[in-house]
N, C-alpha and C positions, 0 to 999 in steps of 0.2 A: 504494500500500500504506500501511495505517495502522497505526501502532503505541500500545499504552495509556501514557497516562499516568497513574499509579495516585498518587494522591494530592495533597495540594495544593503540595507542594514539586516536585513533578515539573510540575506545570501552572505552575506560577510561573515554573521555569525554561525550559520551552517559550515562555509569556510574553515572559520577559525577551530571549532569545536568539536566537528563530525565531518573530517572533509570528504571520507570515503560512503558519507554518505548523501551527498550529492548528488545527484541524478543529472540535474541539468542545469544552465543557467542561459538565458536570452538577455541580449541587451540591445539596445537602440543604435549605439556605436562603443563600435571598440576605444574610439578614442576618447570619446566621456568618460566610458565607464575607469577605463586608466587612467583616465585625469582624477575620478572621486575617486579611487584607490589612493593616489600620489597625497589625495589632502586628508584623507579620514581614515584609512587604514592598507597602508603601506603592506603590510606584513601579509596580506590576502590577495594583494595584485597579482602575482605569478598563477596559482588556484585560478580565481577569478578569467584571467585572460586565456589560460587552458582549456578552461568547460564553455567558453562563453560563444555563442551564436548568434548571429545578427538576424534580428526581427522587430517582429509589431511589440512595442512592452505598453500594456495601459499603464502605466505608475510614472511619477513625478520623476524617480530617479535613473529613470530609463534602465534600469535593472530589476529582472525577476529571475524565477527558479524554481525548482522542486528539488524535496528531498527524501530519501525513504524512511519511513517511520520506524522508528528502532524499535526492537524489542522488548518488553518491560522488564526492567530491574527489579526485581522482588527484594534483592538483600537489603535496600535501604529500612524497608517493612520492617525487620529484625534486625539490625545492627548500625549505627552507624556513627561518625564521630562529630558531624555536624548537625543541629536542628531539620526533620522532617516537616513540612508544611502540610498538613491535612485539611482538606475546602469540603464539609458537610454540606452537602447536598447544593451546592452552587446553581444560584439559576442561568446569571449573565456569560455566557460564554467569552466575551470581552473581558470584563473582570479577573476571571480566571486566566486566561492570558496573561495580563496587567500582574499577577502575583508569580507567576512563573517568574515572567521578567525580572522581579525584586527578589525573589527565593535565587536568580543565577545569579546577578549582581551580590547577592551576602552570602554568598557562599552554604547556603545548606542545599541538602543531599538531596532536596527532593521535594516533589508536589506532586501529592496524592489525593486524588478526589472519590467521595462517595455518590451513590445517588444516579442521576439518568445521563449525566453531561458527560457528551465525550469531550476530555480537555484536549483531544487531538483535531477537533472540528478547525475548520479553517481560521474561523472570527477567532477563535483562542489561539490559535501561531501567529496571527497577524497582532494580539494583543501581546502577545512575547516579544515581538520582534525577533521572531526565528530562535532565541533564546530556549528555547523547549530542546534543542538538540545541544543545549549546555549542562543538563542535569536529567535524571531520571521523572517521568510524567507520567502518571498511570490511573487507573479507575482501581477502586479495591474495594472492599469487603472493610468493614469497622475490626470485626473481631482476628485481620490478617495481620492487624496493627499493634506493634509492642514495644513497649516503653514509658519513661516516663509523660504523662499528657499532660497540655496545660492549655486547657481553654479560655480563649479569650470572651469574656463575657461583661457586660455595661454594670452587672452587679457582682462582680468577682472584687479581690482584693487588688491594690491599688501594685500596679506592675515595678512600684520603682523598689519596695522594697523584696523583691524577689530576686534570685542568682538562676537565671534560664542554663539548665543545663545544656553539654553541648551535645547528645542523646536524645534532648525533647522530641516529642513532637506536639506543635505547634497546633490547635486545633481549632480551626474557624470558622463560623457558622453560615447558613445564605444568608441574603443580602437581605431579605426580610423576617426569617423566622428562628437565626439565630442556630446554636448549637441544637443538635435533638437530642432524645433525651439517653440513647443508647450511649453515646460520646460522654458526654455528662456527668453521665451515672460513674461511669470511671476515671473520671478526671482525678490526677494526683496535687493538680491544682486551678483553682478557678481565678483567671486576671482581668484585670479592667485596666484600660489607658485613660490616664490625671489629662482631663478636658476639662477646659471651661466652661462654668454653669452655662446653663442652657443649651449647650450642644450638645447633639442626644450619640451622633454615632459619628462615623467615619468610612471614606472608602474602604469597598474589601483588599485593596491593594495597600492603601496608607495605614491600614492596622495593622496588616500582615509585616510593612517595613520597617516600622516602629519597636515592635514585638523583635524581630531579626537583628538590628542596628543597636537594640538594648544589649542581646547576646550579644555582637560582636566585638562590642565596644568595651566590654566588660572583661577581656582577656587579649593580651597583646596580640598583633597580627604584623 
């Protein structure tokens, strides 16, 4: 199965990350596309100008692509040394994207979703920006899930005085209804992010960042 890579930051990150698993890349001109290699990412130009084919590209960056969907990582599930991202039943497919994106940027091991959404749907690698082939992305089962939990919740304790292990997994509910009550129930801990009265929530991408940039800021890097 292939999925698109829509644009040239999305093909860059394929590039950079998973190069053999590239399939193809089109672009508008060769010489564009090596001109925004030369200003934004240098180190993917050679890759880039290998795979690349001259055609029709709808996208701004006159770079597109596909890539083939890896295989699921299961070991994150059961062991891992960075923070796991768990998305309880995620509606926005965008969204989940959006959290990929910040789960690769902080380095934890993974984004794992419950529920009906495939987080391999297009609109969620276009919210990655191709970033989905930087870390393990998968659909799972609650009960596949182990380790220490720590749900993020508007009536949890206040997150600053918590040490997020580097094992957790991260657990975040939809964008409406919140953690269920299976996750919940086994939570090792329940957190809330210190907001100013009267704001009630937060993106599901800016709580997931927040939550992640606490862990990593909390331990030399």
């Amino acid at each position: 199965m292939t999925v698109p890579l829509e644009g040239f930051h999305a093909v860059k990150h394929g590039l950079r990350f998973a190069p053999s698993a590239v399939t193809s890349v089109v672009v508008r001109s060769h010489a564009d596309a090596a001109a925004l290699c030369a200003r934004l990412a240098p180190d993917v130009t050679e890759a880039l100008l290998a795979h690349a084919v001259v055609g029709e590209v709808d996208h701004p960056t006159g770079v597109t692509g596909t890539a083939a969907r890896p295989a699921p990582d299961l070991s994150v599930l059961r062991a891992r040394t960075t923070p796991l991202v768990l998305l309880d039943q995620p509606r926005h497919p965008g969204n989940a994207g959006a959290v990929v994106r910040v789960a690769a940027a902080a380095s934890a091991s993974g984004v794992a979703v419950t529920g009906t959404l495939d987080p391999w749907t297009p609109s969620c690698v276009r919210g990655s920006a191709g970033l989905h082939l930087a870390l393990p992305v998968l659909s799972v089962d609650p009960d596949d899930v182990t380790g220490p939990l720590l749900v993020l919740d508007a009536d949890g304790d206040d997150l600053r005085g918590t040490v997020v292990p580097d094992d957790a997994v991260l657990v975040v509910g939809s964008e409406r209804d919140g953690v269920g009550p299976v996750l919940r129930g086994r939570a090792d801990a329940v957190l809330s992010l210190p907001m100013r009265p009267g704001v009630s929530s937060l993106n599901l991408a800016t709580a997931v960042a927040a939550v992640l940039y606490r862990w990593r800021l909390q331990a030399p890097w």
